[in-house]
C-alpha positions, -999 to 999 in steps of 0.1 A, spaced: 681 -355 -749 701 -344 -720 697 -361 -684 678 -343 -653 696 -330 -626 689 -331 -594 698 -300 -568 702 -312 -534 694 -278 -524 655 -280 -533 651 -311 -515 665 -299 -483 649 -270 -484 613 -288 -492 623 -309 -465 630 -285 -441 596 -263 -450 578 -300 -445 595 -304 -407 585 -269 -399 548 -274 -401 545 -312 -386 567 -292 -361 542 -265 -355 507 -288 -357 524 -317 -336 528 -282 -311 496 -273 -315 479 -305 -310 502 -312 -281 484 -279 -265 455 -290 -274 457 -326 -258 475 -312 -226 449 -290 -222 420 -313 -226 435 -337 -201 440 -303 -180 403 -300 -180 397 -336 -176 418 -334 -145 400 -309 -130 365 -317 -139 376 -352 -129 397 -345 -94 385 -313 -85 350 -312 -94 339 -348 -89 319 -339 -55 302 -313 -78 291 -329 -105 278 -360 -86 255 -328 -68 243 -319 -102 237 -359 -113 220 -367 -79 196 -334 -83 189 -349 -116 180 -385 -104 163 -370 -73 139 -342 -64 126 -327 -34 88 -325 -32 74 -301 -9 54 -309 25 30 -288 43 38 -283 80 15 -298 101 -6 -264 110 -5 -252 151 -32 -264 173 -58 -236 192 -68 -247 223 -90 -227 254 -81 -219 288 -73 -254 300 -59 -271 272 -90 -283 254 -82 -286 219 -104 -265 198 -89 -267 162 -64 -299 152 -54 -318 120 -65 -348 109 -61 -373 79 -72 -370 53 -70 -391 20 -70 -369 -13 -71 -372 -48 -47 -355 -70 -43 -356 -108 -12 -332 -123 -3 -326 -162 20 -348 -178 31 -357 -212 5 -378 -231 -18 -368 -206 -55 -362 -217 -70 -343 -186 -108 -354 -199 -105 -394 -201 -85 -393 -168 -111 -378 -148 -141 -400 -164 -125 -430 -152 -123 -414 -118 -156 -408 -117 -158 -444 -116 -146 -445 -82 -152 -410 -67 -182 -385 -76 -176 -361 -102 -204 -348 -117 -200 -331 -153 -196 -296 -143 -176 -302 -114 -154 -323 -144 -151 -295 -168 -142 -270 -136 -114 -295 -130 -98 -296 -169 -96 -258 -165 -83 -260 -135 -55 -287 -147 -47 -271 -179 -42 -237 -160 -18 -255 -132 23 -254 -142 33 -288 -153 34 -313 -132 18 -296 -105 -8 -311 -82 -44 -304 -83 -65 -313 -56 -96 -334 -75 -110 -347 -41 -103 -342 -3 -118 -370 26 -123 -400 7 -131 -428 21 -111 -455 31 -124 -478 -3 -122 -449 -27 -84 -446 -19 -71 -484 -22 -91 -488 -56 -72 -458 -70 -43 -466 -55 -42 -501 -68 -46 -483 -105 -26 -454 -98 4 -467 -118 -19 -472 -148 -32 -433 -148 -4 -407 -156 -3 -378 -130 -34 -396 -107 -17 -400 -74 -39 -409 -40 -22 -402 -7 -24 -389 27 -19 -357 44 -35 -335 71 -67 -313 69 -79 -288 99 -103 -298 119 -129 -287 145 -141 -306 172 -170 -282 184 -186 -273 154 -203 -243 150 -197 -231 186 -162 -212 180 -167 -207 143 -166 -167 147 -138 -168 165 -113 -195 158 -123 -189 116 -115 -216 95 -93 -222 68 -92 -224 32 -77 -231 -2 -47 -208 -14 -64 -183 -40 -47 -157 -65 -55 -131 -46 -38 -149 -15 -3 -147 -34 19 -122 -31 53 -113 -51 73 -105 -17 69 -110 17 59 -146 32 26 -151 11 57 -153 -17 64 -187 -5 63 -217 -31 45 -235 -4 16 -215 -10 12 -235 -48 12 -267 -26 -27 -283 -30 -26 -296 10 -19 -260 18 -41 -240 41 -42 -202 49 -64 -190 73 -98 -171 65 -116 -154 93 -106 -152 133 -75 -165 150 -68 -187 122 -65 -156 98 -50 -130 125 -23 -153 137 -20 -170 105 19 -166 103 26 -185 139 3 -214 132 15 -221 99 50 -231 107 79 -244 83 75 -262 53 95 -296 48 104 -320 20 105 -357 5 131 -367 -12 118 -391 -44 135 -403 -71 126 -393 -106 134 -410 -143 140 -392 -171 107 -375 -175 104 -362 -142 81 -392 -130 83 -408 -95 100 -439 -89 108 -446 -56 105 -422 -22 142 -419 -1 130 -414 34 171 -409 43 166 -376 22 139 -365 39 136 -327 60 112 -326 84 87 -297 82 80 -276 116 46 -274 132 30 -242 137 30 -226 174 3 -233 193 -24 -210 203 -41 -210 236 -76 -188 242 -87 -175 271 -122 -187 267 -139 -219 284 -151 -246 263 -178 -258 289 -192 -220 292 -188 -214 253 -207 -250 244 -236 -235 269 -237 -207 250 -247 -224 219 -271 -245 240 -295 -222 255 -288 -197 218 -302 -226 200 -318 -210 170 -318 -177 183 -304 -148 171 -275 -125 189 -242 -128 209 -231 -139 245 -201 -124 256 -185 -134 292 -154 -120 313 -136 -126 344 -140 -95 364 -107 -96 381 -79 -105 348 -103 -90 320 -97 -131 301 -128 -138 279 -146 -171 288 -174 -171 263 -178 -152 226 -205 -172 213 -222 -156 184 -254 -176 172 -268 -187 150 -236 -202 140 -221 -226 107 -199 -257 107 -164 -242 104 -151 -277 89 -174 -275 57 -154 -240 50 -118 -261 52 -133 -286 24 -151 -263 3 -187 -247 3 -209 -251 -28 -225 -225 -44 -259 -229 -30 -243 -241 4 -226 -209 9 -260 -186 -10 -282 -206 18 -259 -190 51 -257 -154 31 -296 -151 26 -305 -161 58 -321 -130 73 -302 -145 109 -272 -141 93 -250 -165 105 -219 -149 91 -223 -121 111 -202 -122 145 -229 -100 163 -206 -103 195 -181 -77 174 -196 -65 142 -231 -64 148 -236 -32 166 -276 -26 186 -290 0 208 -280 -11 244 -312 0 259 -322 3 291 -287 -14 302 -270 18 294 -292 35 322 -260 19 346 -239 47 326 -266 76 328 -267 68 363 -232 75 372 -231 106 350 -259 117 370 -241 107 404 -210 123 390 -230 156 378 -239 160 416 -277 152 413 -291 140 445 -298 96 443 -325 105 469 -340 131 451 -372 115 437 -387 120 406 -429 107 400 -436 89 368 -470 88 361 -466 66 330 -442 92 306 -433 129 303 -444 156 283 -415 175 262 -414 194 234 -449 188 223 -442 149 222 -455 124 248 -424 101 259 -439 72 273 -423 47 303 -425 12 297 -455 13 322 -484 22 315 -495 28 349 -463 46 360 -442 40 385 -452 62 412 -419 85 428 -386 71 421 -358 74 435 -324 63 415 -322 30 427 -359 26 424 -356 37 392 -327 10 383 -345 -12 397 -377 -6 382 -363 1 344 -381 38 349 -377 53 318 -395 88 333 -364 93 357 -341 87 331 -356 112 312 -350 135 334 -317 128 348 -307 127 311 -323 164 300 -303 177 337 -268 161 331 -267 164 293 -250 144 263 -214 157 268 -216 140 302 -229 109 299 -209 103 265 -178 108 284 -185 81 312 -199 57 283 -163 63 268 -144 55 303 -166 23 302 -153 10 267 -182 23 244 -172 40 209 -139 18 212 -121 -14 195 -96 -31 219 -69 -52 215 -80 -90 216 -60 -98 186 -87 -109 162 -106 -81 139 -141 -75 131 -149 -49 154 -171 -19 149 -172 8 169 -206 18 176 -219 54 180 -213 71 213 -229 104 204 -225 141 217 -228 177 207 -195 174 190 -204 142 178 -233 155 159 -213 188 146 -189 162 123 -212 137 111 -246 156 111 -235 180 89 -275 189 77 -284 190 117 -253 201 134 -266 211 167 -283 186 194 -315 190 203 -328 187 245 -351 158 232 -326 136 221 -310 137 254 -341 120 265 -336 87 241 -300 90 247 -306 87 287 -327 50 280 -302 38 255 -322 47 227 -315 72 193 -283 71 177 -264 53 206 -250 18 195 -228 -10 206 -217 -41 202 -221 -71 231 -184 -69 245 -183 -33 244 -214 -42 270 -196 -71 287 -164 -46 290 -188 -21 308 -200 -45 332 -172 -62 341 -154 -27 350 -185 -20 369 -177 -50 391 -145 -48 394 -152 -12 407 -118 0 407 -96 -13 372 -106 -2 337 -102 -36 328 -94 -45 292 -107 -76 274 -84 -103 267 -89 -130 243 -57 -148 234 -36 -165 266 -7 -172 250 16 -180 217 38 -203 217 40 -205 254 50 -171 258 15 -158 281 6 -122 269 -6 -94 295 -37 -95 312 -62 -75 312 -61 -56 345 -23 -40 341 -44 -9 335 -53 22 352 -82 29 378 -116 41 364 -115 78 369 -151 77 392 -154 81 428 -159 47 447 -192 58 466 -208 63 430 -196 28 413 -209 14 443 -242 29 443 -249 19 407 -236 -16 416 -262 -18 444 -288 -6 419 -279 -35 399 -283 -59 424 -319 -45 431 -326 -56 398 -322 -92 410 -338 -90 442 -378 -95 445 -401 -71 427 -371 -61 404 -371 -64 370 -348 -93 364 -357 -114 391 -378 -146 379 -349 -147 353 -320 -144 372 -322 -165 400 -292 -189 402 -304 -214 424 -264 -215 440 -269 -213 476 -261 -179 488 -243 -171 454 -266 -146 435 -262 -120 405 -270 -83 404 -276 -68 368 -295 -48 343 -322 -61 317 -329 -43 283 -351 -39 257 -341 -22 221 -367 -8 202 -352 -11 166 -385 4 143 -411 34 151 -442 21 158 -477 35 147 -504 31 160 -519 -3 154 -488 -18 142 -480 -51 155 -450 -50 181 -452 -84 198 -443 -122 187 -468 -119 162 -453 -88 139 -422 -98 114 -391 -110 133 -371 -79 117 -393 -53 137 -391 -71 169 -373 -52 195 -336 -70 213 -336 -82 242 -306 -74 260 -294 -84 299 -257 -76 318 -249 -93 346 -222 -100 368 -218 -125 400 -213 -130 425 -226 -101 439 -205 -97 474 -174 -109 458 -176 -105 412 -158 -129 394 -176 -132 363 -191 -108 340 -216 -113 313 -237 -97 283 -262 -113 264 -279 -97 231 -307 -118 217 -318 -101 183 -353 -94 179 -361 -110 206 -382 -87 225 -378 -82 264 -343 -85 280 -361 -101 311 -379 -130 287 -348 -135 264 -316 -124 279 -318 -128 313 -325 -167 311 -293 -176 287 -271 -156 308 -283 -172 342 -280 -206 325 -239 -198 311 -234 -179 341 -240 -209 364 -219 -235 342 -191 -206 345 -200 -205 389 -196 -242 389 -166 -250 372 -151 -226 397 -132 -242 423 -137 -220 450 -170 -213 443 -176 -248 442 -165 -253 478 -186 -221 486 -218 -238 474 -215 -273 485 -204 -258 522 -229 -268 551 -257 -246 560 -253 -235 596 -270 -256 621 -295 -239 640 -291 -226 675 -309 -244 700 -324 -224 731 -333 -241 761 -373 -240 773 -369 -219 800 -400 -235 814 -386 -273 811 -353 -269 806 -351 -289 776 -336 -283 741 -365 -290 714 -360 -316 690 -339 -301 658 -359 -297 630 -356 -311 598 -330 -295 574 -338 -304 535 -302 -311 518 -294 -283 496 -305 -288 460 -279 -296 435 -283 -282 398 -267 -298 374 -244 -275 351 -259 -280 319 -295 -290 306 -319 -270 289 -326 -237 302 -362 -237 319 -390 -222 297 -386 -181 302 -418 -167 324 -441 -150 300 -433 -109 291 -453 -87 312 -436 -55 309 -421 -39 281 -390 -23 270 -365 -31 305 
């Protein structure tokens, strides 16, 4: 058998085919390495300072903080809405958490009844993961170490402390500071700064009602964080205060009104129904918007029950009504100031004298004067004075409603104005165009309306600082002087009130009607028991009212006996002093029959406090009475003993108002 043979040739070239591909893989793994270490390299030098970002952010998280929410304070700095702590309970969803057992062995420290328990699961099981729900606010300094201590035993239960808003005066504010509340869905919006995660947050607060709600945006400030570090599932371990960035307060807000004259307000309002507004006759700054009855703004911030908030609604008071803005009443006789000027301005004669005899015939209706009697001839002043509704009624059929609705207008009737808080209604100033667009069954106006129109009466409405605006542009007698309500935001002051033009009436006829006013106050007037200051030589001119709100038949009952709802209002503007105005007020008390018996004492009483905490009125009323001049007996030649000079009587600012002097007249 022969031998094999080898060919050299084969081997090489196996060889060679072998060297080839160990060449080409050792090339291709050479890439390969070079660039892995490449990308090593550059994750490793380049992006270290990332990567340690993106480890850090997921060691650590940032938890957000509520700002601590801008304070409101009046006129001289007196804090009328602040923060203060508050110790909360919160329980969020975790892994392994079982919302039900958790919050039964809280109600072992706190009290959670069963629905308020089953309200809270929802409310837990609808929240994003690990998100915060508030399960109790204000606990007490007991209830938050005992949960505390256990805290680390019960996943997602944490106890600590922020801020909640607070209230220092109650219910006298509530209508116009607001309150504040918890975020709701409706509160949360895809763009714009209601868009903000902060809004999620269970310590945050948005404002409801009043300042809080129309400057909302400048008292809520900037949201800050804590930096905590987290473990792998997200829990809290440890808080890095190094980490931390420091939220921004809100700007603070400062009112124009008093807290001393507001605090009256509520006082002498008691349980009464209506409003109280006051003004400074020279700047147009509010000092008092007090509408009573009132409600404890701080049991809004923590959350009304059900029957809580049923019991405020059903009241037939209505202490969610802010009757200084949104309650709107037929000024009465008040408004016989603005049928006065129209007359004056008409060119009817204030001399000319008109005899009431008890009412007027007209139209085949009998319109009756408040008295019964009559008050013999008037003239205008005798009339304002007097409250003669006769006169009125016949100024008021000579001048027309085109006239007197367009003075009303000049005096702030039929308007809104700019005080930076909403709520306000209009009222009804009517006229014959008035009654063309929104009488459309009745378009024309009929000569006996004038005559309801010319007492305040018939469709004619208002709210009280429409009234206050009226009276204090009838003291200032020259500036139609707009209301202002907030001072300043911030720091930055806003524009008075009096950077406005002159009233468009000639001087002699704003005086005339003031002087009428102030006869009003002087003996024999209508207002005079009730208006009496007891300030030295300091007195106050005005105007009582009385609303009739119900046609009466005959027998029905009228008087303190009938139903509160058919009671007339009682209704009294003022302003003081009288020489030299400073302050103006209007005072509405709802249902509360004559202006004289129910208004005019609560404005005399927060007029005063208002007289006395002015400085130089202050020095006006404690200054010396004059000493006496002595004459010489021309007989003896001697100077007679002085006589004795009683010191002047102080009266202290506040108190009770003195028992009203019983009604004797009726509408005023």
């Amino acid at each position: 058998m022969a031998e094999p043979a080898i060919y050299f040739s084969d081997v090489n070239e196996r060889q060679g085919v072998f060297h080839r591909r160990a060449f080409l893989l050792g090339g291709f793994a050479g890439v390969g390495i070079s660039a892995l270490g490449g990308r090593l390299a550059y994750l490793q030098l380049l992006e270290t300072q990332r990567y340690e970002k993106m480890s850090a952010s997921n060691q650590f998280n940032f938890k957000l903080v509520p700002p601590p929410r801008g304070l409101i304070v009046d006129r001289n700095g007196e804090v009328l809405a602040a923060n203060r702590p508050n110790f909360r309970l919160l329980v969020a969803r975790d892994k392994d958490m079982d919302p039900e057992s958790t919050l039964k062995i809280l109600a072992n420290f706190v009290p959670l009844d069963d629905a308020r328990q089953k309200r809270l699961v929802r409310d837990i099981k609808n929240a994003p993961k690990r998100s915060p729900v508030s399960v109790m606010e204000d606990m007490s300094w007991e209830q938050f170490s005992a949960i505390n201590v256990r805290a680390p035993e019960l996943k997602g239960v944490e106890a600590d402390m922020a801020e909640v808003r607070f209230y220092p005066h109650g219910g006298a504010f509530a209508h116009v500071i607001g309150y504040v509340a918890k975020v709701n869905k409706v509160d949360i919006e895809p763009t714009g700064p209601n868009a903000d995660p902060i809004m999620l947050h269970p310590g945050f607060r948005i404002g409801k009602q009043g300042v809080e709600k129309a400057f909302d945006l400048d008292l809520r400030g900037r949201p800050g964080a804590k930096k905590v570090e987290v473990d792998a599932n997200g829990r809290e371990v440890r808080h890095d205060p190094n980490g931390d960035i420091p939220a921004v307060p809100g700007k603070e807000i400062q009112l124009t009104l008093d807290v001393d004259v507001q605090n009256r307000a509520m006082e002498v309002f008691g349980q009464e129904s209506g409003g109280a507004v006051m003004m400074d006759c020279r700047t147009g700054d509010i000092l008092c918007m007090f509408s009573g009855p009132s409600f404890d703004a701080n049991k809004f911030v923590r959350g009304l029950q059900g029957a809580e908030y049923r019991a405020l609604a059903n009241y037939e008071r209505k202490p969610l009504l802010d009757k200084c803005l949104s309650g709107t009443y037929p000024p009465g006789s008040t408004f016989k100031t603005m049928t006065a000027l129209a007359a004056l301005e008409a060119g009817i004669d204030p001399d000319s004298r008109v005899v009431c005899g008890g009412g007027m015939q007209f139209g085949g209706r009998y319109f009756r004067c408040h008295k019964k009697g009559g008050h013999g001839a008037q003239n205008m002043r005798d009339a304002i004075k007097n409250s003669c509704d006769v006169y009125f009624y016949s100024v008021a059929l000579r001048v027309g409603p085109d006239r007197i609705a367009k003075v009303a207008r000049s005096f702030g009737f039929g308007q809104t104005f700019d005080i930076g808080i909403p709520g306000q209604k209009k009222g009804t100033v009517p006229d014959t165009e008035w009654v063309k667009k929104y009488r459309k069954k009745d378009p024309k106006w009929h000569a006996g309306e004038s005559l309801s129109y010319g007492i305040g009466q018939g469709m004619l409405t208002a709210n009280a600082l429409q009234l206050a605006v009226m009276t204090a542009r009838l003291a200032n007698g020259k500036k139609a002087l707009n209301p202002r309500l907030i001072r300043s935001i911030g720091g930055k002051e806003l524009p008075p009130g009096n950077a406005v033009p002159d009233l468009p009436f000639t001087q002699d006829h704003l005086n005339y009607v003031r002087d009428g006013m102030a006869a009003v106050t002087e003996a024999g007037g209508t207002g005079y028991v009730a208006s009496q200051l007891g300030l030295g030589d300091i007195l106050m001119a005005g105007k009582t009212g009385t609303a009739q709100v119900y046609s009466y038949k005959a027998g029905m009952p009228r008087g303190k006996g009938g139903p509160w709802r058919l009671r007339d209002h009682g209704l009294f503007v003022a302003f003081a002093p009288i020489d030299q105005p400073r302050y103006a007020i209007a005072v509405i008390v709802q249902h509360g029959m004559g202006g004289s018996a129910a208004a005019a004492p609560r404005a005399r009483e927060i007029m005063r406090v208002a007289l006395l905490k002015d400085p130089e009125l202050m020095a006006r009323i404690q200054r010396p009475l004059p000493m006496p001049e002595m004459v010489p007996d021309p007989e003896t030649d001697l100077v007679p003993d002085a006589p004795a000079i009683a010191p002047p009587t102080t009266v202290p600012a506040s108190g009770p108002a003195p028992a009203a002097p019983p009604a004797t007249r009726g509408p005023a």
